[in-house]
N, C-alpha and C positions, 0 to 999 in steps of 0.2 A: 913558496912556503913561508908559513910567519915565524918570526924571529923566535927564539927558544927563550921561555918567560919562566919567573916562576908564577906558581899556582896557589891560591887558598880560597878554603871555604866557610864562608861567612858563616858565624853562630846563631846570628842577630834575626828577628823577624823582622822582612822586609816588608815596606810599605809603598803602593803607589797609590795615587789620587788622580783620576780624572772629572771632567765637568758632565753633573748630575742628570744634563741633557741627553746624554746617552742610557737606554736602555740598562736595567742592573742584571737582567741574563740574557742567553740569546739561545741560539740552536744547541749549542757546543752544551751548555748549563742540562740537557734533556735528550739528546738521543745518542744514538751511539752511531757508530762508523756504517755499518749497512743502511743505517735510517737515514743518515748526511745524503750518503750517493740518489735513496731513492728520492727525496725531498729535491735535491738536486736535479735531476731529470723531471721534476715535477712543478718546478718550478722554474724553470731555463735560468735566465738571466738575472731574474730578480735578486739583488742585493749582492750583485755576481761575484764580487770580493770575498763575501762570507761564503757562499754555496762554492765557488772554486777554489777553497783554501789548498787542495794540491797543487796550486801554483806556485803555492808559497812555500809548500812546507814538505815532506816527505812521507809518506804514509804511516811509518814506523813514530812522527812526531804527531801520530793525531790524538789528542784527547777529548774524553767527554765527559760530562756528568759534572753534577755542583760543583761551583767552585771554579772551571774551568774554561765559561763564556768569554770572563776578561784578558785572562792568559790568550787565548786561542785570536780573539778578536785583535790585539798588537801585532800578531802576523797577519794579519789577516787585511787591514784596515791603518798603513802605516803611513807619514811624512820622514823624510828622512832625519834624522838625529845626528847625537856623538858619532856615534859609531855603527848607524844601519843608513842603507842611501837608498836609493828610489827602487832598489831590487829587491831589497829584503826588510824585514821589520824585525824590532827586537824588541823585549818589555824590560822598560826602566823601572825601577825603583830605589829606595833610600833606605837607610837603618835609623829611620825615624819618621814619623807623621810630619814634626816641624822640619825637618829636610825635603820632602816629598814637596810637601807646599809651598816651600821656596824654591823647588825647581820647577814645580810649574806653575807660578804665579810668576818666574821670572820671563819663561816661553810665550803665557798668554798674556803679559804685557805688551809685550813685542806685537804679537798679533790685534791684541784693541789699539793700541796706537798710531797703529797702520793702516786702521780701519777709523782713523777719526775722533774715539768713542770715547769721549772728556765730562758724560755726566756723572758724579756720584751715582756709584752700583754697590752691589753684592752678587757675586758668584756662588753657585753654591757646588762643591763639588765631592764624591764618593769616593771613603778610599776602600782598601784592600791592603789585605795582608797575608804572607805567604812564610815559606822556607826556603831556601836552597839547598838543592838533594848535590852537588857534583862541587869541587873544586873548580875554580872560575881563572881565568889568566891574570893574575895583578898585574895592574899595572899604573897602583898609586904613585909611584916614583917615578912615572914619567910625564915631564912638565912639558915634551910637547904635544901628548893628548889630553892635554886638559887646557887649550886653547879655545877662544870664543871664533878662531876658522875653525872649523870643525874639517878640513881637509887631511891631513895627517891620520889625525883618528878614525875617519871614516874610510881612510885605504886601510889602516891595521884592520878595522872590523871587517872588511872586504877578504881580506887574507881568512881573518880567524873563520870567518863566514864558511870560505869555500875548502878549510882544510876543517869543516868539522868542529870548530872547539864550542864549549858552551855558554861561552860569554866571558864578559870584563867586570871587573873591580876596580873602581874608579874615584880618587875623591873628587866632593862636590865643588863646583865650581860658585855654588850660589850659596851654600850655608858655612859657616865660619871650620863646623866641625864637624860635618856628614861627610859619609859615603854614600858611592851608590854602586850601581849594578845595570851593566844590560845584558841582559842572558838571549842570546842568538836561540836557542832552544825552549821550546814550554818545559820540555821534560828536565830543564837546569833548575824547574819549580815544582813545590806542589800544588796540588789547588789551593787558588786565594779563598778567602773568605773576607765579607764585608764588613767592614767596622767603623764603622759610622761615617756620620755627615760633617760637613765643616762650611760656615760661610767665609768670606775671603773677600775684604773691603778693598773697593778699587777708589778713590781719590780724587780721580780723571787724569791720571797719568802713571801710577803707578797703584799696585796691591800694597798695602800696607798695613796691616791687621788681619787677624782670624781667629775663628770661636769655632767650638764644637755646637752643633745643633741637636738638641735634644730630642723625644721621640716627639714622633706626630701622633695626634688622634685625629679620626676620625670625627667632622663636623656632624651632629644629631639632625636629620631632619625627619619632616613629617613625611 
């Protein structure tokens, strides 16, 4: 059983950002639960993380309909984190855009680095913005989940995981004054909505700058 914590529920709109490579909806965004299973049999294996989300998640957490491709796809399509490990997924996010982007331009450093990749770039990546419907476990006062092992916090989320609860409340380890959030549950959210674009200057060693990106038009041809 997890340790008896207290609880609060953030006021604040929460933001996450992922990289613009991905898809901005998916199944989840357009059918509903009968239409999953048949598309599912209709389609076997293809893209078998998203078509088998009951692996992940429990019937009672299925969502559909705008807004809830990017929620649905964190469980669906996860590496382990703070606080979710190779068994389960959880959707992070911040009480701020510039919080958002410095936890994951701190992650996808790690990973260009790793990978070599020392040219002057720009990223460009989509955020989202949601609410949180439940009271969430705090557990800003605890300095040893907020370690760069992420072992410690990733057994408390293991606990909170398997007793049910609906996620953490966390301060951030990468912005001087954010919090965040990993809700174990889609239903700890509502549906996101998109809210724009942002590019995200890489250096050749580190993200160091970011702008929002204004709308696109469409190029006139013959």
């Amino acid at each position: 059983m997890p340790p008896v914590a207290d609880t609060h529920q953030p006021s604040w709109t929460h933001h996450r950002v992922v990289h613009s490579r991905f898809p901005p909806t998916n199944l989840f965004d357009t059918v509903d639960l009968d239409d999953q299973r048949l598309l599912a049999e209709l389609e076997g294996e293809t893209n078998d993380r998203l078509m088998n989300w009951s692996e992940w998640l429990p019937a009672d957490e299925f969502h559909s309909g705008p807004g809830w491709g990017a929620v649905m796809a964190a469980f669906c399509h996860f590496r382990p984190g703070r606080f979710n490990t190779v068994h389960f997924g959880a959707y992070y996010a911040a009480d701020s855009v510039e919080c958002a982007i410095s936890e994951w331009s701190y992650h996808q450093a790690i990973f260009w680095r790793d990978h070599r990749f020392t040219d002057l770039a720009d990223a460009t990546v989509r955020a989202y913005t949601g609410k949180v419907t439940v009271p969430l476990v705090d557990v800003r006062s605890d300095v040893s989940l907020h370690q760069d092992d992420y072992q410690a916090s990733q057994e408390r989320g293991e606990l909170g995981y398997r007793a049910g609860e609906p996620g953490f409340l966390f301060t951030s380890t990468r912005h001087p004054k954010g919090e965040c959030i990993a809700l174990l549950k889609p239903s700890a959210t509502t549906a996101v909505t998109q809210a724009g674009h942002y590019s995200v200057h890489w250096d050749g060693e580190t993200f160091t700058q970011y702008a929002r990106l204004s709308d696109y038009w469409d190029i006139p041809r013959r």
